[in-house]
N, C-alpha and C positions, 0 to 999 in steps of 0.2 A: 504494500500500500504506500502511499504520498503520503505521508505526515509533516506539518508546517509547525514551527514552534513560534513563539512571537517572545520574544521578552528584550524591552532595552540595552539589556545587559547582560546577554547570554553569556553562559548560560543557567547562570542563576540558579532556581531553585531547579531547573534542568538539569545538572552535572551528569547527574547518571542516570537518569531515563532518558534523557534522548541518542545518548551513544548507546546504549542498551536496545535499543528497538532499531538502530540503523545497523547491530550486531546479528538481531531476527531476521534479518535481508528487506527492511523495509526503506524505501527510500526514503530521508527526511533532511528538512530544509532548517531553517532556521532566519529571522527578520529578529537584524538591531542595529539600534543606531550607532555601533561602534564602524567606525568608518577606516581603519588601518588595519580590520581585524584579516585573517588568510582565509583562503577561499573556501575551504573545508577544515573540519576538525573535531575530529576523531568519528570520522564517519557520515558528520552532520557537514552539507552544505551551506555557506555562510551567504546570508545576502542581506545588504548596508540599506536601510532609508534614510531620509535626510529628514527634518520639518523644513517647510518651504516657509515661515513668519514667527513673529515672535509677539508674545501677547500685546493686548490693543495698551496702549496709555493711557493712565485715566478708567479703564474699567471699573465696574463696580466692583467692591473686594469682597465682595461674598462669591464674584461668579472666576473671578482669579483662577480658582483651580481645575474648573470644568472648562473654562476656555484652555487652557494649557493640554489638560486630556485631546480635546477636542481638534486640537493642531495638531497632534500626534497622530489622534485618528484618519484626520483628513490628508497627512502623510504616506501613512499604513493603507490607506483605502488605494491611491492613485497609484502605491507601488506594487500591490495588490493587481488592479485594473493592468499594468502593465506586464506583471509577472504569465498573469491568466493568456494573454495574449500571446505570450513568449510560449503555452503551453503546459503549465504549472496548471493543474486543477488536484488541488491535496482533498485528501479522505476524511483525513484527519488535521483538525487545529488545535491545538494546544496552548494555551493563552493564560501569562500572568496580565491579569487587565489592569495591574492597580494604576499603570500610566493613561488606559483607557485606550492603549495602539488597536485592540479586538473590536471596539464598537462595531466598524462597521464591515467587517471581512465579511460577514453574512451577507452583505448586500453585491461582493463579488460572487465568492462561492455560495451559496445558499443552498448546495446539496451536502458542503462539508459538515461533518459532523462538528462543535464546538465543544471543549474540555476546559476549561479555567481553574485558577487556581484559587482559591476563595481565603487570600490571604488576614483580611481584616475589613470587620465591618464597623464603621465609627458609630461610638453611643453618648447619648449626654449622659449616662451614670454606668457604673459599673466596669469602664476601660480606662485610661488614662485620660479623657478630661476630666479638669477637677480632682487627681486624685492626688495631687501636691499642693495644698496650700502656699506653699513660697512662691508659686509661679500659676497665680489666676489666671482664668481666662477670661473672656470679653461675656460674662456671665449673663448677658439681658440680649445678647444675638447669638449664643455658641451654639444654640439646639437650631437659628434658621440655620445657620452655617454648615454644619452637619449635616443637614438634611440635603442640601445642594450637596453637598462631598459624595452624599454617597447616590447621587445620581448615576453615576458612572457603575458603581457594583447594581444597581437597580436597571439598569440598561441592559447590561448583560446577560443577569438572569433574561431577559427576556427571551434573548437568541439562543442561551447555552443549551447546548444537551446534559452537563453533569458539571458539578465542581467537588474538588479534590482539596482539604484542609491540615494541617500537618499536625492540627492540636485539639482536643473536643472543644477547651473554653475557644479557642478562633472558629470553629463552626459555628458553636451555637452564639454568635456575637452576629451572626447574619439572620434576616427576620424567620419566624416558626415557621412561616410558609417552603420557605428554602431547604429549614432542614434535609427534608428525604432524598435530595437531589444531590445533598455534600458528603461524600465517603470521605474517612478523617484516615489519613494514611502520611507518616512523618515520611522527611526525603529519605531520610535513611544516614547512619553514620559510618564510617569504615573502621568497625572495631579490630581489623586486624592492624591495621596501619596505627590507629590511637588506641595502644594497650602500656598493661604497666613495664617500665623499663627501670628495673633497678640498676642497672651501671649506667642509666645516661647521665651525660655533664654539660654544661655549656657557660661558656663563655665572655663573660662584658666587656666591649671595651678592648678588647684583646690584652686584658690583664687579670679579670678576678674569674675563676672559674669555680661554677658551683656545681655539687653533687647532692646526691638524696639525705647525706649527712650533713646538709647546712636546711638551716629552718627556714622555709620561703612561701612566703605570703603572694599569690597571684591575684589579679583583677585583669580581666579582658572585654573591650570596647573595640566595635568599628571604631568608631570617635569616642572620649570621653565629654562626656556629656549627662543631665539630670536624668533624662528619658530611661537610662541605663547605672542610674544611682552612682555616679563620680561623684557627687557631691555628698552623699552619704557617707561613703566610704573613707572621702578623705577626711571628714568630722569624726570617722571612727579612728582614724589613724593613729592622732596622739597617743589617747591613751595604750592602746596597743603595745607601739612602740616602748613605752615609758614600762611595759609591765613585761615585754618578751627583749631582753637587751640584745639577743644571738640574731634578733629573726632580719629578714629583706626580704623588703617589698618590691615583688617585678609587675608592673605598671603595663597593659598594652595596650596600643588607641590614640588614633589620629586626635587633630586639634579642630577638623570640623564640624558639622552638627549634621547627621542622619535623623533626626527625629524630633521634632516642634522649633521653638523658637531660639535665635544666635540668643547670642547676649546683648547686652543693650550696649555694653563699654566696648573699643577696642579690643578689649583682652579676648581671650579663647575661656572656655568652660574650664577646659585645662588649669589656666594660670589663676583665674578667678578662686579657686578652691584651695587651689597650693598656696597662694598669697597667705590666704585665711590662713592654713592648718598652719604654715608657719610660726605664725605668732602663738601656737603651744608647742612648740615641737624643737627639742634644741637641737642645734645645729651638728651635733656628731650623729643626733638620731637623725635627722634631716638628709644625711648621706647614706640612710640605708636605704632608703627609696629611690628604684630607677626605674623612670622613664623611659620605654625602648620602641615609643612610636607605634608604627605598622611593620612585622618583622616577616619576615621570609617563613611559607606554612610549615616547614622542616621544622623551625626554630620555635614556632607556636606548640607542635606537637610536643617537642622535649621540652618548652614551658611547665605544659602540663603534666607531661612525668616527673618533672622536677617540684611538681608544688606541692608543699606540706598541708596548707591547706588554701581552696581556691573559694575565693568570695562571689557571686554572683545575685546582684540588686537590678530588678527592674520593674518601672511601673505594669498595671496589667495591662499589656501591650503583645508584640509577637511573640514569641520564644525565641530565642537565638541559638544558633547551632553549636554555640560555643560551651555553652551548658551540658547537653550531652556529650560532645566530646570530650568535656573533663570528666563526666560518668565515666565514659567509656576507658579511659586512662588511671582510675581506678582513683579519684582524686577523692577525698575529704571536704564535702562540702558545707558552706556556711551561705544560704541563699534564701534570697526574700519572702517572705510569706504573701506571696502575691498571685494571680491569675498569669498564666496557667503554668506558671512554676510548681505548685501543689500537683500537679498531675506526674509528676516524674519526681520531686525532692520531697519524702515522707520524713516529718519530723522524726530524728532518733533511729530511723530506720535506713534511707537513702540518702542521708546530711542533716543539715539542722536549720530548719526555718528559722530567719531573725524577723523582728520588725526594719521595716523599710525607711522609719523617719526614726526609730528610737537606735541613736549612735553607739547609746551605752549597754545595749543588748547586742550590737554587733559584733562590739571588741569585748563584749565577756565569750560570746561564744565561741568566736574566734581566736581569742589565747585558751579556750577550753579544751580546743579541739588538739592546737601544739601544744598543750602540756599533758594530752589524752591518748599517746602511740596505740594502745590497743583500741581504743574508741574510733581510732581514723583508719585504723588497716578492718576493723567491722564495717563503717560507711562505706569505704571507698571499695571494698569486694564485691556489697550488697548491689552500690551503686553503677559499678561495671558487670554485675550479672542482670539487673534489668536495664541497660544500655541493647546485650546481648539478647536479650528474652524481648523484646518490643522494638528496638529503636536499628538492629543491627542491619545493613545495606543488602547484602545480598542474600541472607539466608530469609529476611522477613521484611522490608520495606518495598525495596525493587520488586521481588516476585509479588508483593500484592499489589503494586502500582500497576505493574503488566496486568494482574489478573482482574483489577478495577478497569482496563482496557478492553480485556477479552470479555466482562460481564457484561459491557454495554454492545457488546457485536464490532465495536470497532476493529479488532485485531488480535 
């Protein structure tokens, strides 16, 4: 069969279902706007669109993010109209819409089947608006605004054949009508590649090298940023440090923002927090926290086997894949008692839920766990056997993803 994938930035939560199915003898394509990217890869044919305008000036700013969608759309449609002409008519489409590229592919192909990935549905209570007090939102329009946002997921259901969700709490964040149409299947994690390594080491600096016998505190962010509790985390800091003298902290996460709003000042989310934790934090402990950016995924992996114990804080939002992959690495976790973190971290049993705003429950838990060896090698077993038992790539995500394929008659 023709199977087309759409996503911005493939290939995304595609890694391995689309070279997987171009492995089945299926021919499959792939649409994004990366524009240097090579012609194929790993099976999947690559093909560039551009957007041809850039939003209007002056628009009203509730409709900002639907016209953005909607240029993307009307990108995807004409390269679409051109593709189909070139003789491209796919079976199958496959579509993360959250840029809104899939709107209108139906109105090219309209005998392709449509698959979507039904990443988040925005709510005025229960998700992350509102769910941090230090950073309100525009409380007397967020519920119009909202409802325009999710224009674009409300469009789609219209044309999809199915959507596919990688978490129960991100399904059911889409309205009850939608349920029966969302099978909740995660992408899947490569538990052979992120498992535990007791001889790994690595590096800073090309001077301090660390092993499983130095105490090490991780935190991992696309970006550091509130959406993903930096800000928490570095308020837990101080005391931490003041109470574990051995321990370093490895820091990872760009200075951008993936998720709500910059900051208002110059500074990055980054420095704004560091500033603060500064002023409790004296300066010999100050140097036991680095900073290592966005680092090469080799170096992410032995992070994680390197960490004694790893913290993960975020509002209830997506899940990050960074969370299971420290399960999977057999890590000791200390993570927020938040949606839909509860679905994979079971207080005491797969790590230890903290509160998300309360700092002083973070870092008791967290020196609880580095002064707790037998307590973190029970977590981090339990937590890389249901890594393996639910979340593992090939023995149980992949094959249900295909089998979510072949239930709908598509392949």
């Amino acid at each position: 069969m023709k199977i087309l994938f759409i996503h911005q930035n493939f290939p995304g939560q595609f890694k391995h279902l689309a070279p997987a199915l171009a492995t089945q003898g299926h021919e499959v394509f792939a649409l994004t706007t990366r524009q240097e990217s090579p012609r194929e890869w790993q099976g999947v044919k690559l093909i560039s669109y551009r957007p041809n305008r850039s939003s209007t000036p002056n628009i009203h700013p509730w409709l900002i993010d639907f016209e953005t969608k909607t240029i993307r759309a009307e990108a995807v449609f004409y390269r679409a109209k051109q593709l189909k002409g070139e003789g491209l008519n796919p079976d199958l489409i496959i579509s993360n819409p959250g840029w809104g590229e899939s709107l209108f592919v139906k109105e090219v192909w309209p005998q392709a089947k449509l698959a979507i990935y039904c990443e988040f549905f925005y709510q005025v209570e229960g998700g992350d608006v509102g769910f941090d007090p230090e950073f309100p939102q525009e409380e007397d329009t967020i519920a119009c605004r909202l409802r325009l946002k999710n224009l674009n997921n409300l469009l789609h259901f219209e044309v999809a054949d199915a959507g596919l969700s990688p978490t129960q709490w991100q399904a059911n964040s889409f309205p009850s009508a939608f349920h029966q149409r969302i099978t909740v299947i995660h992408d899947g994690i490569d538990t052979q590649v992120l498992s535990p390594n007791p001889d790994v080491s690595l590096t800073l600096n090309h001077q301090l090298t660390l092993t499983r016998a130095d105490e090490i505190i991780t935190f991992v962010n696309r970006n550091l940023e509130p959406y993903r509790g930096y800000h928490s985390f570095m308020r837990a800091l101080p005391e931490i440090l003041a109470r574990r003298p051995q321990a370093k902290v490895l820091i990872v996460g760009g200075n951008e923002v993936s998720y709500g709003a910059p900051p208002s000042s110059n500074l990055s989310w980054r420095d704004i927090f560091l500033n603060e934790a500064k002023e409790k934090i004296l300066p010999e402990d100050l140097a036991r926290i680095y900073f290592l950016g966005r680092i090469p995924y080799h170096h992410f992996v032995s992070l994680l086997q390197l960490s004694t114990v790893h913290v993960y804080l975020t509002y209830p939002f997506v899940l990050s894949w960074s969370l299971l992959e420290a399960m999977s690495c057999g890590c000791a976790i200390a993570a927020s008692d938040t949606a839909p973190v509860r679905e994979v971290i079971h207080d005491k049993k797969t790590g230890r839920l903290v509160d998300f705003f309360d700092y002083q429950d973070i870092a008791e838990q967290v020196c609880h766990l580095l002064a707790h060896p037998e307590e973190r090698e029970f977590l981090g077993k339990a937590a890389r056997q249901m890594a393996l038992e639910r979340y593992d790539l090939k023995t149980i995500c992949l094959p249900q993803q295909l089998g979510w394929l072949a239930d709908l008659g598509i392949v």
